[in-house]
ZATOR-509471 format. One record per atom (N, C-alpha, C, O): residue in one letter; atom name; residue number from 1; x, z, y. Coordinates in nm, 2 decimals. Layout:
REM residues N
   type   atom   seq       c1       c3       c2
      A     CA   NUM        X        Z        Y
...
REM end
This chain:
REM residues 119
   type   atom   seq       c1       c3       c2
      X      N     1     4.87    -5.32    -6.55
      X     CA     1     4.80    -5.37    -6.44
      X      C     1     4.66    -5.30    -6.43
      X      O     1     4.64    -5.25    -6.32
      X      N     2     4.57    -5.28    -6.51
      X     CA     2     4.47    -5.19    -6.54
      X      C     2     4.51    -5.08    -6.48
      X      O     2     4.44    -5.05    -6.39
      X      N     3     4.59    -5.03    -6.49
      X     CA     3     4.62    -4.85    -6.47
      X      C     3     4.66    -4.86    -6.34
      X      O     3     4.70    -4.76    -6.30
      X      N     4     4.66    -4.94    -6.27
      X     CA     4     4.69    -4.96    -6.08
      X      C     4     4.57    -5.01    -6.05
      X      O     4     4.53    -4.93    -5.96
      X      N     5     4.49    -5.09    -6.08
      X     CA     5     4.37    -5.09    -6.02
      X      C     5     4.26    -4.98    -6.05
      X      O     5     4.15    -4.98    -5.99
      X      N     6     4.30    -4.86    -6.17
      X     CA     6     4.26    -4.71    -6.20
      X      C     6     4.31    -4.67    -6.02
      X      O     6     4.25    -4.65    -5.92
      X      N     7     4.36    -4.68    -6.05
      X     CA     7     4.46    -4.52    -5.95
      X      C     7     4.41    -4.59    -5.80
      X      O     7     4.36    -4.51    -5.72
      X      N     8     4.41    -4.71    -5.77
      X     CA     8     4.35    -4.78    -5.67
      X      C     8     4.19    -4.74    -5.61
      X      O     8     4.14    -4.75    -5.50
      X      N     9     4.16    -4.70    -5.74
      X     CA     9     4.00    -4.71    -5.77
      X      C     9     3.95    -4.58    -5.69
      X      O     9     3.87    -4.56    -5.59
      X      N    10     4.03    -4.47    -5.81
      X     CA    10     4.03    -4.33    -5.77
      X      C    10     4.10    -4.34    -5.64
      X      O    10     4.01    -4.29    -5.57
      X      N    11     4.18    -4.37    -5.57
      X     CA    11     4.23    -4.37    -5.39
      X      C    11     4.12    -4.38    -5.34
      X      O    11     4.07    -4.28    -5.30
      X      N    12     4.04    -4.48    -5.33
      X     CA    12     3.95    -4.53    -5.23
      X      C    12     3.81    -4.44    -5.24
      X      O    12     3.74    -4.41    -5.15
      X      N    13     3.80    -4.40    -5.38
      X     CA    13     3.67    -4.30    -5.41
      X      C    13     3.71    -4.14    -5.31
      X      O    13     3.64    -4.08    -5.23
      X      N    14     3.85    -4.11    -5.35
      X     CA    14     3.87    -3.97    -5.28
      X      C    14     3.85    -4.02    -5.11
      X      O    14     3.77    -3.96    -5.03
      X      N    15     3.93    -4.12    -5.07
      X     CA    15     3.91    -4.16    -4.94
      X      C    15     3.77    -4.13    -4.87
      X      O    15     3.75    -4.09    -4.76
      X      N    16     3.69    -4.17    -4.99
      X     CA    16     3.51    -4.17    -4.97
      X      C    16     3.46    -4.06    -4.92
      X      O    16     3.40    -4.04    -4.81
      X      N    17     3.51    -3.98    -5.04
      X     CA    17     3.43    -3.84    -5.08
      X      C    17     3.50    -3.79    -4.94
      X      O    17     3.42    -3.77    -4.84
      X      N    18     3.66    -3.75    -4.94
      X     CA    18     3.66    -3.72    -4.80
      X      C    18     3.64    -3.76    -4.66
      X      O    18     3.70    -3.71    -4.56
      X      N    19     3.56    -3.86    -4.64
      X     CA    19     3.51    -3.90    -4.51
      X      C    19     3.36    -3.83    -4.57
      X      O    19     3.32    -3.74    -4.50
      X      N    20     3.32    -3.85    -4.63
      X     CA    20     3.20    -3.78    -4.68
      X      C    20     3.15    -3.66    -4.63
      X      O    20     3.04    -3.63    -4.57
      X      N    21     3.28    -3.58    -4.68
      X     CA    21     3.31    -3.45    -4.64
      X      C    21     3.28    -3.42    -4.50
      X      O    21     3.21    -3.32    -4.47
      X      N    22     3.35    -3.50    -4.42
      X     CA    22     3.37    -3.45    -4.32
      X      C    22     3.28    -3.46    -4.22
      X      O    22     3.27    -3.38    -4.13
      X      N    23     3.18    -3.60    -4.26
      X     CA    23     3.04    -3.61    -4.23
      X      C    23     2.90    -3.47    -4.22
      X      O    23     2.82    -3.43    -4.14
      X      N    24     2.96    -3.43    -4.35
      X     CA    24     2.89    -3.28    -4.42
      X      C    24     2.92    -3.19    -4.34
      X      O    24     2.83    -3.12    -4.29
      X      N    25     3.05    -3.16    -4.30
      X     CA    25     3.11    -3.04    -4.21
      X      C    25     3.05    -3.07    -4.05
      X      O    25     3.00    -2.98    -3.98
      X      N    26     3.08    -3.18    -4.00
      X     CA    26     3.01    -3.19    -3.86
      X      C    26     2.87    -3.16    -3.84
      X      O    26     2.82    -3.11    -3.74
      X      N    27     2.78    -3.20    -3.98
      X     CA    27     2.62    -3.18    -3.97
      X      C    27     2.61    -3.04    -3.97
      X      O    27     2.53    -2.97    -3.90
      X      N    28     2.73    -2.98    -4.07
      X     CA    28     2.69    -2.81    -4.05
      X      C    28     2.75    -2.75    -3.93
      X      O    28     2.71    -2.64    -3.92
      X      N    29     2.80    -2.76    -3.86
      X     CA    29     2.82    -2.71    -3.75
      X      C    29     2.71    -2.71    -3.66
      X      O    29     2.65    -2.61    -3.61
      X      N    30     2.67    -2.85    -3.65
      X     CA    30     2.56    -2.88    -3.55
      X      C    30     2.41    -2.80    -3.61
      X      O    30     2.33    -2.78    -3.52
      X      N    31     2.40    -2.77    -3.74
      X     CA    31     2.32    -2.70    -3.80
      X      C    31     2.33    -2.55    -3.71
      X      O    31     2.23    -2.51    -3.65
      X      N    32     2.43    -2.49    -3.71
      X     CA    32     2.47    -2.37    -3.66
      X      C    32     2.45    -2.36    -3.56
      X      O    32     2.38    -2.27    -3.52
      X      N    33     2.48    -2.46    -3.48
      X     CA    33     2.45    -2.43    -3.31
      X      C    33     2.33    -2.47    -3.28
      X      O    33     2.29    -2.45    -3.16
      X      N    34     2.25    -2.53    -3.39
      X     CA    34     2.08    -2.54    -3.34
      X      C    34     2.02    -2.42    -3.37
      X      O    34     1.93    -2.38    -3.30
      X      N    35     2.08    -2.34    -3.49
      X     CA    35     2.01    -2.20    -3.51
      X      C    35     2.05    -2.12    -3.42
      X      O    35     1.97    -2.04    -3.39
      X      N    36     2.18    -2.12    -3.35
      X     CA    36     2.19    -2.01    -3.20
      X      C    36     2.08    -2.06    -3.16
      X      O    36     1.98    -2.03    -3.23
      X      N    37     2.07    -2.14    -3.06
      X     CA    37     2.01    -2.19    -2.97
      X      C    37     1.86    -2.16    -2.98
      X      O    37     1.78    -2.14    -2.89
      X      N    38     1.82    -2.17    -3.15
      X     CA    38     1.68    -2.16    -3.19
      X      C    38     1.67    -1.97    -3.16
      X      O    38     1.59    -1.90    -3.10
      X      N    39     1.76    -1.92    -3.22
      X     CA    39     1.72    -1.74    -3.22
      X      C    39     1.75    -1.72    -3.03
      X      O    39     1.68    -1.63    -2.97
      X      N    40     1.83    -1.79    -2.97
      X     CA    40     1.81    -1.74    -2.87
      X      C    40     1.64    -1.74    -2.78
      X      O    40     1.57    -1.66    -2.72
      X      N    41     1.64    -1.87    -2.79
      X     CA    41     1.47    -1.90    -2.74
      X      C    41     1.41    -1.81    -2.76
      X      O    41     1.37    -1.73    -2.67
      X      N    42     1.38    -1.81    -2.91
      X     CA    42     1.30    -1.75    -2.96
      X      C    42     1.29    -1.62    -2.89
      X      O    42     1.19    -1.60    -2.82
      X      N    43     1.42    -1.52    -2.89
      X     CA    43     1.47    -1.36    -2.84
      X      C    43     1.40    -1.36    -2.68
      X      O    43     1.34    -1.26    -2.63
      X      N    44     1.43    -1.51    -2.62
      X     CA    44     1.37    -1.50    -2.48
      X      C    44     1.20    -1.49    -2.49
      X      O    44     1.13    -1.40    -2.43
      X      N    45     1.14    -1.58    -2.56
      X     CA    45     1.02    -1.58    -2.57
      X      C    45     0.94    -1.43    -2.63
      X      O    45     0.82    -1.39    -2.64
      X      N    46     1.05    -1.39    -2.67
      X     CA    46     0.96    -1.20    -2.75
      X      C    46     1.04    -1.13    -2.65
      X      O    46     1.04    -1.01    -2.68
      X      N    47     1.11    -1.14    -2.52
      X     CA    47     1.18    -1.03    -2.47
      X      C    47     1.06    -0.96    -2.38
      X      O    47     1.08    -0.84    -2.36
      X      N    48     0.95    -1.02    -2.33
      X     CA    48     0.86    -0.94    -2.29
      X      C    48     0.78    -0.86    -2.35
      X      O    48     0.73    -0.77    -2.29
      X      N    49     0.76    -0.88    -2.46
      X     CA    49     0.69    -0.79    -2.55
      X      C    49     0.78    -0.66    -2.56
      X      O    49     0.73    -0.55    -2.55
      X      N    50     0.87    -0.68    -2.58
      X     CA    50     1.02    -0.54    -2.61
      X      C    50     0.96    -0.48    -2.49
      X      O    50     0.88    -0.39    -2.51
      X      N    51     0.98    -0.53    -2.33
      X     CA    51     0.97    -0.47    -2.20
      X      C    51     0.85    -0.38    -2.22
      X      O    51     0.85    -0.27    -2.17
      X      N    52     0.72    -0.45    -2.30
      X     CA    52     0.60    -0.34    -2.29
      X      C    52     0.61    -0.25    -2.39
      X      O    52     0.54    -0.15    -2.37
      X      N    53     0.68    -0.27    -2.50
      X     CA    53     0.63    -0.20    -2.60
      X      C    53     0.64    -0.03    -2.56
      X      O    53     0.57     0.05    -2.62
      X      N    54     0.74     0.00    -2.46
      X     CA    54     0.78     0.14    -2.45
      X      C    54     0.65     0.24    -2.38
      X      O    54     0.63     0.36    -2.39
      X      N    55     0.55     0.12    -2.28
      X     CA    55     0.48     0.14    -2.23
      X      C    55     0.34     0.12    -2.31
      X      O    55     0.23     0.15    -2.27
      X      N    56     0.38     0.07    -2.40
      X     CA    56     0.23     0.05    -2.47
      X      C    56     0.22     0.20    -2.59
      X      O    56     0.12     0.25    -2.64
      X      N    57     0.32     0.23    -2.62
      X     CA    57     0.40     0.37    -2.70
      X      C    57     0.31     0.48    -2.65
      X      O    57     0.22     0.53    -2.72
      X      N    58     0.36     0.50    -2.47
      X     CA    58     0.29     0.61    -2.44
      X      C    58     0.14     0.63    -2.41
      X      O    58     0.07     0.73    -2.41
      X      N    59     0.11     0.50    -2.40
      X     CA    59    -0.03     0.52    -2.35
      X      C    59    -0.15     0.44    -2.49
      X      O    59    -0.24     0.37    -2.49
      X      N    60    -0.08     0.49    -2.57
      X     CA    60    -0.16     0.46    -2.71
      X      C    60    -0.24     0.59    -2.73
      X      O    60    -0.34     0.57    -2.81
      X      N    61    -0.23     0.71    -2.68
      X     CA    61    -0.33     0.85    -2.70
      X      C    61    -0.40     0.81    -2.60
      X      O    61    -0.52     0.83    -2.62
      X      N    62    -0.36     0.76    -2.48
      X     CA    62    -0.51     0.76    -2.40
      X      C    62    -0.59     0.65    -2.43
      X      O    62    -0.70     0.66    -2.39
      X      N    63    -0.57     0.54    -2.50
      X     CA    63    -0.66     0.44    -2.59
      X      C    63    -0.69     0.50    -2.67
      X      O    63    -0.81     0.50    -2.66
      X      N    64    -0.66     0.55    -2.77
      X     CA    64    -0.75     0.63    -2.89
      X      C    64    -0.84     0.70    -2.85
      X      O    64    -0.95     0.69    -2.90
      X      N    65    -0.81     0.83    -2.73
      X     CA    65    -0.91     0.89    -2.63
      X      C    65    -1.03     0.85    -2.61
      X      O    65    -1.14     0.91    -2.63
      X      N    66    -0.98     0.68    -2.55
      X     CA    66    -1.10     0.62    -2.50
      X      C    66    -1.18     0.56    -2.61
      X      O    66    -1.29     0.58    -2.64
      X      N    67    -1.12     0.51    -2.64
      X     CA    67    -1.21     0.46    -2.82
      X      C    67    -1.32     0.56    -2.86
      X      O    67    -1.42     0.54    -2.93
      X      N    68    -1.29     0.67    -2.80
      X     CA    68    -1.40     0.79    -2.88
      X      C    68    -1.37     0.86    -3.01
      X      O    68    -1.45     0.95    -3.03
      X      N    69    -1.32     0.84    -3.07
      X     CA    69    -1.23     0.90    -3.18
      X      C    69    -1.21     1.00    -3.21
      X      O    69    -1.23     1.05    -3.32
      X      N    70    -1.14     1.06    -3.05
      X     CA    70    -1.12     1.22    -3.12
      X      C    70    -1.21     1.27    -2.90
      X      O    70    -1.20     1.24    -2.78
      X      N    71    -1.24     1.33    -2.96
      X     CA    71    -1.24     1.42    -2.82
      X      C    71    -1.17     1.55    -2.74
      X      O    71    -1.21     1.66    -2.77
      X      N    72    -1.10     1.52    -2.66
      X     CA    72    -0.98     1.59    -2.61
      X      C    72    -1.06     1.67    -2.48
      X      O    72    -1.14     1.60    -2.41
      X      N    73    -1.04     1.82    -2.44
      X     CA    73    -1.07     1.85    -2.36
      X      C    73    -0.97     1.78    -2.23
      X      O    73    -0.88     1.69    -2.23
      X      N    74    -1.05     1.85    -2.10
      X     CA    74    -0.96     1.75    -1.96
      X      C    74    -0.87     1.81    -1.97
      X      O    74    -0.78     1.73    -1.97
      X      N    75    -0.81     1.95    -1.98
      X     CA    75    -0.65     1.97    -2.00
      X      C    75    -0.58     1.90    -2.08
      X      O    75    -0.48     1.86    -2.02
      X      N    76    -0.59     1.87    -2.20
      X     CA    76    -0.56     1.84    -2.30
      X      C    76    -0.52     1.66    -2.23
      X      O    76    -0.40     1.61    -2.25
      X      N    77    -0.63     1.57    -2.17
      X     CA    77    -0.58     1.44    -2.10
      X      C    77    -0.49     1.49    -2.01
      X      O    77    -0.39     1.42    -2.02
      X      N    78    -0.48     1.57    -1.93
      X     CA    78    -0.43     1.62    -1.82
      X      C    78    -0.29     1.59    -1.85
      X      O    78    -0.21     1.51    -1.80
      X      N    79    -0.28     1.70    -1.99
      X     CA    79    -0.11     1.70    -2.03
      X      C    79    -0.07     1.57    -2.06
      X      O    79     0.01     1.52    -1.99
      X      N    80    -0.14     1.51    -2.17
      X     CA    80    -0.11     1.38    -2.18
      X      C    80    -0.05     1.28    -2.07
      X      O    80     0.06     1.23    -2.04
      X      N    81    -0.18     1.27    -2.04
      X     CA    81    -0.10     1.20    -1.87
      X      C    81     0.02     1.27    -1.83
      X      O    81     0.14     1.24    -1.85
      X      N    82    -0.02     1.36    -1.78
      X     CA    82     0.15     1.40    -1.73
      X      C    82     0.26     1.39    -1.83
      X      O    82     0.36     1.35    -1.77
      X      N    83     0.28     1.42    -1.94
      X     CA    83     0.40     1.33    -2.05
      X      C    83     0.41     1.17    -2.05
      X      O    83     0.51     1.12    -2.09
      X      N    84     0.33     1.12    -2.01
      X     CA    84     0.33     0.96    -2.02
      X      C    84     0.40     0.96    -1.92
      X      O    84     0.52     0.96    -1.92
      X      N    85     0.36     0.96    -1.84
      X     CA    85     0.44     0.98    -1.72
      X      C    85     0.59     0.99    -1.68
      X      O    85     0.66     0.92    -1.62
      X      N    86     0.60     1.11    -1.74
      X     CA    86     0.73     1.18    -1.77
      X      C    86     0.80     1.05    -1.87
      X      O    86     0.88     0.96    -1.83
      X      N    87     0.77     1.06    -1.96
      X     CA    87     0.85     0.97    -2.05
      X      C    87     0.87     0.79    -2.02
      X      O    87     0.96     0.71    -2.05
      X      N    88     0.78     0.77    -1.95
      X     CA    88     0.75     0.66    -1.90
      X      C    88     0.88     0.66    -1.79
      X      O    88     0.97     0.57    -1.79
      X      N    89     0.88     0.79    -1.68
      X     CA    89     1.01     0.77    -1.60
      X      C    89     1.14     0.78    -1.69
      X      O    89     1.24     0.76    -1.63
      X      N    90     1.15     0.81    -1.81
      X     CA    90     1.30     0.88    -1.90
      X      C    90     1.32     0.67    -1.89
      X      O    90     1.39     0.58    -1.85
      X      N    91     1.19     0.70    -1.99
      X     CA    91     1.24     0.50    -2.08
      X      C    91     1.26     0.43    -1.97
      X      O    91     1.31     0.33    -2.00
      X      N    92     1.24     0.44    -1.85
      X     CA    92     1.23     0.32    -1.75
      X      C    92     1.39     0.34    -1.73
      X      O    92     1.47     0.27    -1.79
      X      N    93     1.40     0.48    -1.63
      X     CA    93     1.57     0.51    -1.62
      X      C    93     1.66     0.44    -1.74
      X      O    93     1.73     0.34    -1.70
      X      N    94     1.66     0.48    -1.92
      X     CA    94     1.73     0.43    -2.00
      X      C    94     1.71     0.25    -2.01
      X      O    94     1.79     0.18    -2.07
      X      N    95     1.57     0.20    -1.93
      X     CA    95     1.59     0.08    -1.98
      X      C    95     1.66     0.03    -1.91
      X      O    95     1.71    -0.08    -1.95
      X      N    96     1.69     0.06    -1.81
      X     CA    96     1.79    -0.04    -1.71
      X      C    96     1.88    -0.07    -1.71
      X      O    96     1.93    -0.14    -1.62
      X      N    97     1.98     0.02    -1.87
      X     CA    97     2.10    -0.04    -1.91
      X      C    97     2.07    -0.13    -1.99
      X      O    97     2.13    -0.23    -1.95
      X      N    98     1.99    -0.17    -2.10
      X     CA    98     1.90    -0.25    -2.19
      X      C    98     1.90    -0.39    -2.11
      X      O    98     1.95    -0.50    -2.13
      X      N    99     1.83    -0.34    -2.01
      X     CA    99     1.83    -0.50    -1.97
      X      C    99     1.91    -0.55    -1.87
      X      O    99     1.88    -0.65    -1.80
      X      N   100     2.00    -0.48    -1.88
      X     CA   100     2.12    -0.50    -1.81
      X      C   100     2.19    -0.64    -1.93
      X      O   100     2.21    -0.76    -1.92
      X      N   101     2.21    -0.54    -2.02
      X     CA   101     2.28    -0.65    -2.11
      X      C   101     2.20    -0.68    -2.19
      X      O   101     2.26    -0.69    -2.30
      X      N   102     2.04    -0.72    -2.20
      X     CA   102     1.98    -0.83    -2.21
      X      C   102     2.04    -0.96    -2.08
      X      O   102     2.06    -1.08    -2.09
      X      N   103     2.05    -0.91    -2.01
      X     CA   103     2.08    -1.02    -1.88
      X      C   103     2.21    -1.09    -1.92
      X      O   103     2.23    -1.22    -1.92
      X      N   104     2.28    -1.00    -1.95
      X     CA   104     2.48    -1.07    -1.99
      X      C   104     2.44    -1.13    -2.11
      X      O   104     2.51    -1.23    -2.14
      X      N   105     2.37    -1.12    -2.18
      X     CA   105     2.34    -1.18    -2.32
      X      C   105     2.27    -1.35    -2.36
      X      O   105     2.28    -1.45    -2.44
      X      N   106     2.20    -1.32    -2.24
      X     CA   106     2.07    -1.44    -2.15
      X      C   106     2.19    -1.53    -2.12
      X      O   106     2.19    -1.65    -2.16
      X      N   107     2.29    -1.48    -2.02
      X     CA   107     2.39    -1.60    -1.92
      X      C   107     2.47    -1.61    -2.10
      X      O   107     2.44    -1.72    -2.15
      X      N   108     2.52    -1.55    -2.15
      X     CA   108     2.60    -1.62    -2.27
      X      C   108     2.54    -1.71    -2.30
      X      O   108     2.59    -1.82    -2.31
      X      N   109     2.41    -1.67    -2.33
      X     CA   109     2.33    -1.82    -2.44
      X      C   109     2.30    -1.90    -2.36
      X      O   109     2.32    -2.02    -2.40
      X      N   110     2.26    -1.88    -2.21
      X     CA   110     2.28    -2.04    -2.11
      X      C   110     2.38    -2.08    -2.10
      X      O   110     2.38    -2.20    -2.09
      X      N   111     2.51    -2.02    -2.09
      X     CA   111     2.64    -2.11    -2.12
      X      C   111     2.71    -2.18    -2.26
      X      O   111     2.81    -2.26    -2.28
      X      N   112     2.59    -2.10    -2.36
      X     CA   112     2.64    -2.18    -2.50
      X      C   112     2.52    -2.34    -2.48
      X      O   112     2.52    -2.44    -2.55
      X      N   113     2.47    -2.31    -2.41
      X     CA   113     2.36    -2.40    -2.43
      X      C   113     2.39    -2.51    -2.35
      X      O   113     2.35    -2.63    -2.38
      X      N   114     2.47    -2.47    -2.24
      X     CA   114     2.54    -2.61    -2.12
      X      C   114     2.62    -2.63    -2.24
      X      O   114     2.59    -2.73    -2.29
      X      N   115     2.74    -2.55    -2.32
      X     CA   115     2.84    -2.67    -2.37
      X      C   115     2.78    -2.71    -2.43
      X      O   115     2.75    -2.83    -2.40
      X      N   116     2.72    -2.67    -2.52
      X     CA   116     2.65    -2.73    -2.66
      X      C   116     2.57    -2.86    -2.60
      X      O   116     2.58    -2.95    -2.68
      X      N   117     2.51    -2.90    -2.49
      X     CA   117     2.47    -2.97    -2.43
      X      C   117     2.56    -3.09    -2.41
      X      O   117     2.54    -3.21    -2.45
      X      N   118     2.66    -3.03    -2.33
      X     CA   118     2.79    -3.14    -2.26
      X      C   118     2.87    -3.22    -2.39
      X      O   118     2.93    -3.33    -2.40
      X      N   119     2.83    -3.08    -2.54
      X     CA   119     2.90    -3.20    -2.66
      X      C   119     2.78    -3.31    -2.64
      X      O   119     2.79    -3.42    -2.71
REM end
């Protein structure tokens, strides 16, 4: 009789542990879909900074320029400018695949964010 209220004992403990379990497994999911949700924000909230950085790149010699720092004859700004320029139209042209699929990436995470929502 002992050794059935053993094995009884051990049933209802495993029973436990696995409802337990599965308590543990739902929190980690929901864990996961709060960190999407968190790196997505986040990605939106720094995506304007990315948009300037290409433009803040080029015109970093003519801030140093101005600082006084080094002294550049006017040819010498002349070129400058005109390469900013230049490169300024290359990055613009390449960025418009960038944020092309920054945009497809944006509608993903607003559709993860309605289901995730509707659970």
């Amino acid at each position: 009789m002992p050794r059935i209220l053993k094995i009884k004992e051990l049933e209802n403990r495993k029973r436990a542990l696995m409802q337990e379990s599965e308590v543990y497994r739902e929190t980690l999911k929901m864990e996961f879909q709060n960190l999407r949700l968190y790196t997505s924000r986040t990605q939106k909230k720094f995506s304007a900074l990315g948009r300037l950085n290409p433009l803040l790149m080029l015109l970093a010699p003519l801030a140093w320029n101005a600082a006084g720092k080094r002294a550049f004859p006017k040819m010498r700004i002349f070129s400058m400018a005109l390469f900013a320029w230049k490169m300024f139209k290359r990055v613009r042209a390449m960025s418009s695949f960038f944020l092309k699929r920054k945009e497809r990436k944006r509608r993903e995470s607003d559709e993860e964010e309605q289901t995730a929502a509707a659970i």
